[in-house]
C-alpha positions in Angstrom: 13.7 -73.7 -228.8 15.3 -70.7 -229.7 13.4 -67.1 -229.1 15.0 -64.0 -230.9 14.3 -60.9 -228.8 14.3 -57.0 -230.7 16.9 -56.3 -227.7 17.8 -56.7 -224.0 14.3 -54.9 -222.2 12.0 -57.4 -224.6 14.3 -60.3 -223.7 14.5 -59.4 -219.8 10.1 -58.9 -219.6 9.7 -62.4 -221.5 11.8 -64.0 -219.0 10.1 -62.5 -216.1 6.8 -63.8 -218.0 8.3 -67.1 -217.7 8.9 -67.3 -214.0 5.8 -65.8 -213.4 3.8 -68.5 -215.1 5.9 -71.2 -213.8 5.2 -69.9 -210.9 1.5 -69.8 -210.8 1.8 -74.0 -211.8 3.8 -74.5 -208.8 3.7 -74.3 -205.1 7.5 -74.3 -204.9 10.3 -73.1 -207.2 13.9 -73.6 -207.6 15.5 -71.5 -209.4 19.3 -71.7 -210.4 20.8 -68.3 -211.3 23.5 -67.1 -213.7 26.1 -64.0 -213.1 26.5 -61.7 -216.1 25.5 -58.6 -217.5 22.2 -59.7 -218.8 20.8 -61.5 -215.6 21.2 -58.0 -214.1 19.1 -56.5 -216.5 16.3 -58.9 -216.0 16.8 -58.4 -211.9 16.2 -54.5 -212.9 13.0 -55.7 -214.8 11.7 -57.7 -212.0 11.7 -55.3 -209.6 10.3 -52.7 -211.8 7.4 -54.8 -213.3 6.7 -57.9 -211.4 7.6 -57.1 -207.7 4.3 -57.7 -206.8 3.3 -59.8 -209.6 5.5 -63.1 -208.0 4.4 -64.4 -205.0 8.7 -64.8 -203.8 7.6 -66.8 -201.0 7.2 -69.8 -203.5 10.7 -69.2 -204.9 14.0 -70.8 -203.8 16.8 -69.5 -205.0 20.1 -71.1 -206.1 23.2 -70.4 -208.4 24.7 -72.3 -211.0 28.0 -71.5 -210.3 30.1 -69.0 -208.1 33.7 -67.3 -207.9 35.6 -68.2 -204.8 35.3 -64.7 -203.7 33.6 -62.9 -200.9 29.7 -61.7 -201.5 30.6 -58.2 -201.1 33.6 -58.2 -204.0 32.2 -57.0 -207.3 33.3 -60.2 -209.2 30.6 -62.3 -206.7 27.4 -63.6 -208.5 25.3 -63.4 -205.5 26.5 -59.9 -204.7 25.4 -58.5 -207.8 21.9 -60.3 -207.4 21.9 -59.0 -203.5 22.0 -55.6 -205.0 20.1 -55.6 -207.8 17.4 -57.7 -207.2 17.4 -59.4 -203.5 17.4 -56.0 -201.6 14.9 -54.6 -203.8 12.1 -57.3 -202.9 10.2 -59.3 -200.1 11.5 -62.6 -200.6 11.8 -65.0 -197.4 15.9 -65.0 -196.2 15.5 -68.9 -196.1 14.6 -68.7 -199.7 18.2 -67.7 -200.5 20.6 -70.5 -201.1 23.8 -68.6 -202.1 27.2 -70.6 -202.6 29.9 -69.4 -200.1 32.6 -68.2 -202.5 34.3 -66.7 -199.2 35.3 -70.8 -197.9 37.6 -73.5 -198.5 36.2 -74.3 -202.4 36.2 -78.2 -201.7 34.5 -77.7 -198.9 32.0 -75.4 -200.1 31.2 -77.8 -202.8 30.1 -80.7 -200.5 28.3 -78.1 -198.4 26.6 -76.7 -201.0 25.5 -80.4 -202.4 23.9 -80.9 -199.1 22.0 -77.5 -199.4 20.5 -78.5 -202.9 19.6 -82.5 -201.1 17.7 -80.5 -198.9 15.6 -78.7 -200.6 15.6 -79.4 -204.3 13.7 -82.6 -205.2 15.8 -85.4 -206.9 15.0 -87.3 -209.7 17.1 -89.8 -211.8 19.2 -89.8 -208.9 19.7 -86.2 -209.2 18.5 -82.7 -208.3 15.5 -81.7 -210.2 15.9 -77.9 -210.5 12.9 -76.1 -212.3 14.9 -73.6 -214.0 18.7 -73.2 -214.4 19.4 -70.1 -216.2 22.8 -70.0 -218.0 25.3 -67.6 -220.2 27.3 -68.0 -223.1 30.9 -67.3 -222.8 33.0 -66.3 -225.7 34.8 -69.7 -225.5 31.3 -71.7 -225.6 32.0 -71.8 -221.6 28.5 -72.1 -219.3 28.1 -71.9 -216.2 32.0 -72.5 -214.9 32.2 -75.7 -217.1 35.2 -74.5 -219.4 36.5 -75.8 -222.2 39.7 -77.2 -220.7 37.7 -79.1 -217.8 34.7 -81.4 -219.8 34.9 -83.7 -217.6 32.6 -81.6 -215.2 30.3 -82.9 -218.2 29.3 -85.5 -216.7 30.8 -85.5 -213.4 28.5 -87.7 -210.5 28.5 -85.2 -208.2 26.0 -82.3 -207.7 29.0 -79.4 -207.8 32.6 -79.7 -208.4 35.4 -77.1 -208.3 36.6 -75.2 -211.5 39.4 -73.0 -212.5 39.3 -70.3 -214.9 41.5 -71.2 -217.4 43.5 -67.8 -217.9 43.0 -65.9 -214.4 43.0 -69.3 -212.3 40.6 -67.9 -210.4 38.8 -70.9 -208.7 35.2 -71.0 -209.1 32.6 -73.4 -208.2 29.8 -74.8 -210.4 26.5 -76.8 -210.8 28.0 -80.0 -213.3 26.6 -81.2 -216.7 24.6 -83.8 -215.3 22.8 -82.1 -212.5 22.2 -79.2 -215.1 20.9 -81.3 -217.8 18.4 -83.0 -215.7 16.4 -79.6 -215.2 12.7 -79.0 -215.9 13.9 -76.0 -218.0 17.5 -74.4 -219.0 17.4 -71.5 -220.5 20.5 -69.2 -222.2 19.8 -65.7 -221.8 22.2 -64.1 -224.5 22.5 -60.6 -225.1 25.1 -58.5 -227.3 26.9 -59.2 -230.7 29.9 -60.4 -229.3 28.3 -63.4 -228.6 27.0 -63.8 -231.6 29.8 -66.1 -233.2 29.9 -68.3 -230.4 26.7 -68.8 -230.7 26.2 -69.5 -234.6 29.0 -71.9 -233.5 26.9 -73.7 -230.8 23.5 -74.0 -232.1 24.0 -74.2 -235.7 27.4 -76.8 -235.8 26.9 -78.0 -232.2 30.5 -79.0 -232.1 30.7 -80.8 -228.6 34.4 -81.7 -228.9 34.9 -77.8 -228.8 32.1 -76.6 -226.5 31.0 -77.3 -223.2 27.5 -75.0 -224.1 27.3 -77.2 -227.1 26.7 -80.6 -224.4 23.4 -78.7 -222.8 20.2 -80.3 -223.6 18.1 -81.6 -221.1 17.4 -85.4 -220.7 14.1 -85.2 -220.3 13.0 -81.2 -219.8 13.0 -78.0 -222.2 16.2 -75.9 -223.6 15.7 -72.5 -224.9 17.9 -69.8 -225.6 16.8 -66.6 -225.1 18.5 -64.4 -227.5 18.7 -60.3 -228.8 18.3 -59.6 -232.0 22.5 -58.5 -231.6 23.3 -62.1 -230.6 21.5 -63.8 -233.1 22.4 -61.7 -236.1 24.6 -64.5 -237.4 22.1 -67.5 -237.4 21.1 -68.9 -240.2 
């Protein structure tokens, strides 16, 4: 399902709606997070509008993927949701599941694995995340699956280790399978410069191409979440 937004503050407060009401259904959620510009706006909208609205005891906290870099470098995912969002409200330590960017990447894969067996039910022989939030790169990229590595498609384990294909920057990332078995997966898009990868993705849905284009849950909800800039192009 795809949901046009007038622009970022619109987009942010519907998704905040989202996880509220989720959140109400439930007595536990777990909740993959993204990196990126826009998640940060929607941390900002959390805290202003709903810090007391969600009960964050109920919510456990993951990441879809991670660069191999330590939490307090401004390239780490978790940093930037420390900051903006995870010092900002009362939310339970042990409900924070962050990926270790600052270990051995192999390592930290099969670590992390065991964190999500732990506490994230499984289903179809997999982890059965309520919500796994995810961007759009200009490549069709998500998460850390790049176009140069499909194969993390449909990898069988829970996380594998990926390399950005023009820094070589390792990274490590939830695979296609694990995300694709989700409750929910939503893209939150913002800006026009995503809006030809996009139009790309949704409209031709050329899967040789595009790891985004491979995202549809087997047997929850897709949506994108999209500004009015990012969707300018769609038909």
């Amino acid at each position: 399902m795809i949901n046009i937004f007038k622009n970022k503050s619109d987009l942010s407060y519907a998704f905040c709606v989202e996880l509220l009401q989720t959140s109400l259904k439930k007595e536990k959620i777990s909740l993959a997070l993204s990196g990126g510009s826009t998640p940060k706006i929607i941390f900002q909208t959390f805290v202003k509008d709903f810090k007391e609205k969600i009960d964050w005891k109920k919510i456990h906290l993951f990441w879809g993927d991670e660069r191999c870099v330590p939490p307090e470098d401004e390239e780490s995912n978790f940093g930037m949701t420390k900051k903006y969002l995870l010092n900002l409200i009362n939310i339970p330590q042990k409900n924070i599941h962050r990926i270790r960017g600052e270990n051995n990447p192999a390592e930290e894969t099969e670590k992390y694995s065991n964190e999500i067996k732990k506490h994230v039910p499984f289903v179809n022989d997999l982890p059965l995340f309520d919500i796994i939030t995810l961007g759009l790169g200009e490549d069709g990229h998500t998460a850390s699956i790049f176009p140069d590595q499909m194969k993390l498609l449909t990898s069988e384990k829970i996380c594998e280790v990926a390399v950005h294909p023009k820094s070589g920057q390792k990274r490590i990332t939830l695979t296609g399978k694990v995300i694709n078995n989700a409750e929910q997966v939503i893209f939150l898009i913002t800006g026009g410069k995503k809006a030809n990868i996009i139009k790309e993705v949704v409209e031709s849905g050329e899967k040789d191409k595009y790891p985004a284009a491979h995202i549809n849950p087997v047997n929850g909800k897709l949506y994108f979440f999209i500004d009015k800039d990012a969707a300018k192009l769609l038909t």
